[in-house]
Structure formats: C-alpha cells, structure tokens
N, C-alpha and C positions, 0 to 999 in steps of 0.2 A: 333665320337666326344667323348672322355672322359665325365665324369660326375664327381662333385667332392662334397661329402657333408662334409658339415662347422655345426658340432651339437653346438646349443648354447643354453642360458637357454633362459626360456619363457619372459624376460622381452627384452632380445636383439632382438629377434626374433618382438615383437610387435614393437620396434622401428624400424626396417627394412621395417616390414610389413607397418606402419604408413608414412616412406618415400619413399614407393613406391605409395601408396595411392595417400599424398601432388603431388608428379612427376604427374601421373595421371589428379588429379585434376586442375595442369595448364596446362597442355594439353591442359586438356578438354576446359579452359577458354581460351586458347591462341586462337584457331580456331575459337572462337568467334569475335575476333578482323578484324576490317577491317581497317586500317590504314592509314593516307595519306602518301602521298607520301616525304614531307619537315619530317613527325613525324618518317617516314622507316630511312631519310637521315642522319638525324640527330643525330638516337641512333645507326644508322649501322656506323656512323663516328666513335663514340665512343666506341664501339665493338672494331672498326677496331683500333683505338688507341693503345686500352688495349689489342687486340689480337697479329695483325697481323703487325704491323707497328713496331716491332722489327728486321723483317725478312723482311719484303715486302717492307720497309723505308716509313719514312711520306708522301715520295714525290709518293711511288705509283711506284716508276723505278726499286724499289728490289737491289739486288748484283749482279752483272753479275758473272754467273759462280754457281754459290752458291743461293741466292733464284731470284725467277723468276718474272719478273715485273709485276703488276696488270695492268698497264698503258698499253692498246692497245693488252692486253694476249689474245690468244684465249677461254680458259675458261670466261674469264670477258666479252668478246665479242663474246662467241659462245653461244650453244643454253642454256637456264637456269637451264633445268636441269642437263646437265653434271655440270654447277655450284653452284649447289644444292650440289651433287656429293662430289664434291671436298670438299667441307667445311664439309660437314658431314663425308665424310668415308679418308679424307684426300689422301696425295699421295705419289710420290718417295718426301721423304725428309721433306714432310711435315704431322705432326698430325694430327687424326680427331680431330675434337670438334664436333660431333655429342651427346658425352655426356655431354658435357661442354658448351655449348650455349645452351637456350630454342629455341623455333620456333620461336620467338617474334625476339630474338637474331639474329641468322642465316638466316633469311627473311630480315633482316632493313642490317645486313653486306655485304650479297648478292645484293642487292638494291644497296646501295653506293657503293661498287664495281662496279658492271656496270655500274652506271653513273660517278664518278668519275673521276680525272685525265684523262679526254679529251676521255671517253669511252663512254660516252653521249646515252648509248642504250637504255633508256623510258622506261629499265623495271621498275615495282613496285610489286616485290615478298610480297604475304601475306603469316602469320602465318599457316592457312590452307596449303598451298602448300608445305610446309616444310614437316608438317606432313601427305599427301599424299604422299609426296618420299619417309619420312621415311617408311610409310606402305606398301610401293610397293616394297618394297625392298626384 
C-alpha cells in the first residue's frame, strides 16, 4: 500500500487534527444513543430522500436495469449485516457513504429500508451496531 505525505503548516494540521477529534467525539456520542423505532424510521426516511431516492426512486422500485429496487431486494431482506455492508462500503454501481453518513445516519436508513415498501422485516438497527461493522471490518 503506498504511503503519501501531505506537509502542511502547523495551523492546518491542528484543524485536521481538531476534525478528527469532533468525528471521534460523535462517535463516541452516537453509541450512546438507543433510539425508537418510529425516531430510526423517520430520519432514515429522510436519509433516504436526500441519499438514495434519486437512484433507488421514492417508490423504492429503483430503475430496472440500472439501480436495483429496495422494494423486496435481497440485501433489504437478507441478513443485516450484508446491509450494513452495502451502505457503508457501497457496491457494483453504487457509492459508499460509509464516510458520508454518521452511525445515527446509516442505522435509521438501514432501519427504513428493511421495513419500507412492503419489506416489513422488524428490524430496528442501532447506532452501536453501525460502528461495531465499522470496527470489525
């Protein structure tokens, strides 16, 4: 694996240093969170708006051919963590946003996913389990 150093001066470096910290520190707050289920559904709809419902369509049926339906998928109906998976490390065709969603994030869109558009599988993904994938990785 390459190695690549970026020298910069002492004040950019503390802002980098300071936003990894911030990252960190909701982390560390998000694992705290234990969420209901209507609070996952809710802001994972909204996730899912602003993410995923360009590609996947509001309806959840996708593009045939081109993106893949959430509506009855096996990821959205198989086991949680391959759909853990997908969302964090992305797939053919599709980005991750493992860097681009929190765990807060990626737990409430995973949530509505599964139950959504007649996928109805009970799960309720917490914050915690996001970043247990993330760390098992």
């Amino acid at each position: 694996m390459p190695v690549v150093v970026h020298a910069v001066d002492q004040a950019e470096f503390d802002a980098w240093l300071e936003g990894k910290r911030e990252k960190a520190r909701a982390v560390a707050e998000a694992v705290k969170q234990t969420l209901t289920f209507q609070q996952l559904y809710e802001q994972g709809e909204a996730v899912y708006n602003k993410n995923c419902a360009s590609c996947h369509q509001a309806d959840g049926k996708g593009v045939a051919g081109v993106f893949p339906a959430i509506a009855g998928s096996k990821i959205a109906t198989g086991p949680v963590a391959e759909h853990i998976n997908r969302v964090v490390n992305g797939g053919v065709g599709m980005p991750p946003f493992g860097e681009q969603l929190t765990p807060v994030e990626i737990a409430a869109v995973v949530t509505f996913q599964r139950n959504a558009y007649g996928n109805n599988m009970g799960d309720q993904i917490q914050p915690i389990d996001v970043v247990n994938f993330k760390q098992g990785q």
